[in-house]
C-alpha positions as CSV (number, residue, x, y, z in Angstrom):
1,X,53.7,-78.3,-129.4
2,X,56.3,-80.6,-129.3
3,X,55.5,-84.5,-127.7
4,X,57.9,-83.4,-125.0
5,X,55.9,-80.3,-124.2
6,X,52.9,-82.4,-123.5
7,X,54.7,-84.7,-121.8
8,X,55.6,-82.1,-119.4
9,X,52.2,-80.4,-119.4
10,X,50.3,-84.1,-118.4
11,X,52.7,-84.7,-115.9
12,X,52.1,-80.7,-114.2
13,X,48.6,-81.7,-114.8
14,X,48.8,-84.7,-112.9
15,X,50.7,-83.4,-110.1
16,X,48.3,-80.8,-109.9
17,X,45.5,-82.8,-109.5
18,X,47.4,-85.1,-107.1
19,X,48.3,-81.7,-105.0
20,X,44.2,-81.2,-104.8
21,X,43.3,-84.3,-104.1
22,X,45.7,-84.4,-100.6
23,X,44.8,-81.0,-100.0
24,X,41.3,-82.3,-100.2
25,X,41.5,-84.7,-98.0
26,X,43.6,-83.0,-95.3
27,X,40.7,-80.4,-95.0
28,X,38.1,-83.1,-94.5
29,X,40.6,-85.4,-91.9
30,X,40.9,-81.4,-90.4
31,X,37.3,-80.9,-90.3
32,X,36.6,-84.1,-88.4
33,X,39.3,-83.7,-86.1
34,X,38.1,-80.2,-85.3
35,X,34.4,-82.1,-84.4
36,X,35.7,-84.6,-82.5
37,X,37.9,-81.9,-80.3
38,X,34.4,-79.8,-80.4
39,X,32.8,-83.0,-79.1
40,X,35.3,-84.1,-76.6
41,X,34.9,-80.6,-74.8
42,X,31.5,-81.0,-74.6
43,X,31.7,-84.3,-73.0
44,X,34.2,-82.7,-70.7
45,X,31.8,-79.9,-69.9
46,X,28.6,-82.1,-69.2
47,X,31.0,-84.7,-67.5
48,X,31.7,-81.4,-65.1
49,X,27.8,-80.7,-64.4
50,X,27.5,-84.8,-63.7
51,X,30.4,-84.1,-61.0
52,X,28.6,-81.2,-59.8
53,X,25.8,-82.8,-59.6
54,X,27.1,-85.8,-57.5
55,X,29.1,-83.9,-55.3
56,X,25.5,-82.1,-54.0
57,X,23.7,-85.0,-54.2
58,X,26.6,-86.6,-51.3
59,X,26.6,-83.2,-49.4
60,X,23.2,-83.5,-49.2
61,X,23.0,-87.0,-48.2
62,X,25.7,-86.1,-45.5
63,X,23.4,-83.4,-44.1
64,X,20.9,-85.8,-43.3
65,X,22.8,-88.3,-41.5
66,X,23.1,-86.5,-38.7
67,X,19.2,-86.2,-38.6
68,X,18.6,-89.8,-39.3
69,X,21.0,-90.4,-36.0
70,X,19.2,-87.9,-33.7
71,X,16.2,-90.0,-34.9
72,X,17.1,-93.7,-34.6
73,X,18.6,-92.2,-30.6
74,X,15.1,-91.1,-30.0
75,X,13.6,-94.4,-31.2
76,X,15.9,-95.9,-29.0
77,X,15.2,-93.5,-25.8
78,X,11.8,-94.7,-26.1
79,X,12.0,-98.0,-26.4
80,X,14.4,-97.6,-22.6
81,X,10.6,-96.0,-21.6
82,X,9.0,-97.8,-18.6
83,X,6.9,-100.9,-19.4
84,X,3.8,-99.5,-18.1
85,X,4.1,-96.6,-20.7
86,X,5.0,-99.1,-23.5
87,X,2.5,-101.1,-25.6
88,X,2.3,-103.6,-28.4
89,X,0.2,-102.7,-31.2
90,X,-2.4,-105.5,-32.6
91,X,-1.9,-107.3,-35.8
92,X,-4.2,-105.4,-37.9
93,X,-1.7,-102.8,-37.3
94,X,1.3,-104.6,-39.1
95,X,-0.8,-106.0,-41.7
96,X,-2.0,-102.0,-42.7
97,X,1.6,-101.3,-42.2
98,X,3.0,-103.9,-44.7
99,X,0.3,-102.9,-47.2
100,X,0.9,-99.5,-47.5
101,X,4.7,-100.3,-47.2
102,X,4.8,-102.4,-50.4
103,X,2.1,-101.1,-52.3
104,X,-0.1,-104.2,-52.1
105,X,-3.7,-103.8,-50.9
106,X,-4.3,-105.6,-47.7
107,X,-5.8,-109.0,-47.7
108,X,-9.6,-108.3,-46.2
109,X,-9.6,-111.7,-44.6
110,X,-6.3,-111.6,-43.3
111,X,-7.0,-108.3,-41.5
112,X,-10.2,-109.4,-40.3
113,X,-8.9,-112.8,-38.8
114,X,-5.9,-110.8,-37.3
115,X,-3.4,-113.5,-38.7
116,X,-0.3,-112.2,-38.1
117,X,2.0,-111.6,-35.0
118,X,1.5,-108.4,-32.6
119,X,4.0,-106.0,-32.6
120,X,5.7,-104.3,-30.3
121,X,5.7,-100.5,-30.2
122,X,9.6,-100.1,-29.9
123,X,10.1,-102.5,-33.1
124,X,7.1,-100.6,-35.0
125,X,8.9,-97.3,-34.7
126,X,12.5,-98.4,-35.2
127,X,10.7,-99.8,-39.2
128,X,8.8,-96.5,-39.4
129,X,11.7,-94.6,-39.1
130,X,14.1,-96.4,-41.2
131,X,11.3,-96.6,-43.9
132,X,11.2,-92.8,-43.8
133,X,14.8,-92.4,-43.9
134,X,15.0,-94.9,-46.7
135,X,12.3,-92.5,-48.2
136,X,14.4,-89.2,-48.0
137,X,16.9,-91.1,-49.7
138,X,15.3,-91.8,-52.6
139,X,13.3,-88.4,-52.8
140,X,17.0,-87.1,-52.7
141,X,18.2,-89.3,-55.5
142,X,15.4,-88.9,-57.7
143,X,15.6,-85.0,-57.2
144,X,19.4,-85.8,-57.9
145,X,18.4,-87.6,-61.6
146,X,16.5,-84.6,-62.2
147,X,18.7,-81.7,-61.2
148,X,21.1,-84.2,-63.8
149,X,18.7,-84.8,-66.6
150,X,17.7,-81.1,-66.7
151,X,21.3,-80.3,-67.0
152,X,22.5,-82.9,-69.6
153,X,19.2,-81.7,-72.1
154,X,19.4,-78.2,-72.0
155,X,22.6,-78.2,-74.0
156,X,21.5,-80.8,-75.9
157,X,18.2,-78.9,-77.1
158,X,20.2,-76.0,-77.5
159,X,22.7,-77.7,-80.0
160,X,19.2,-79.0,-82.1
């Protein structure tokens, strides 16, 4: 073999090496391109289930509005009632009220004492019913984060 020869043959060998190596590389830049396309259309998907979700959620809340109106005009039909059909409710009544509203357990003392305002029937039901309505709302929502968190772990389990 002539120094020429080898010359030749290092330099073919080189190249050839060179060729792998880029070849190489442009499989593994293809491999992670291909996993962050397979990841985008996931994202895209669950993103789609999230809309979904939403969307109910607002239909949902749009169905009850009309409900929560039909109420408040009922609240308010009473509280047009004559006087003599009307009545105020004593303190104890509020201070119950506020307790179970906010979780807190009535102050024994306070309830015996009656130290707190009376309270007039008409503004008693216009809290009840806007307590319940803020109540449905938030049953809604939370059945809302479920519906949603069901959906977004399935998949996610099932790619485990």
């Amino acid at each position: 073999m002539t120094q020429i020869t080898v010359i030749v043959l290092c330099i073919v060998l080189a190249a050839s090496h060179v060729g792998a190596y880029f070849m190489g590389r442009d499989a593994t830049a293809s491999a992670q391109r291909d996993q962050a396309l397979a990841y985008a259309g996931e994202i895209v998907r669950r993103q789609g289930t999230v809309d979904a979700l939403a969307a109910d959620l607002e239909a949902e809340r749009q169905k009850r509005i009309p409900k929560n109106r039909t109420i408040t005009h009922e609240v308010v039909r009473y509280v047009e009632l004559p006087a003599a059909r009307r009545c105020t409710l004593d303190p104890a009544w509020r201070l119950l009220h506020d307790a179970a509203a906010t979780g807190e357990p009535a102050d024994p003392a306070r309830l015996a004492a009656a130290d707190a305002a009376p309270v007039a029937d008409a503004a008693a039901l216009e809290t009840v019913a806007a307590n319940y309505e803020q109540c449905r709302d938030h049953i809604a929502q939370l059945v809302g984060w479920q519906q949603w968190w069901r959906a977004v772990q399935t998949p996610a389990r099932a790619g485990e």
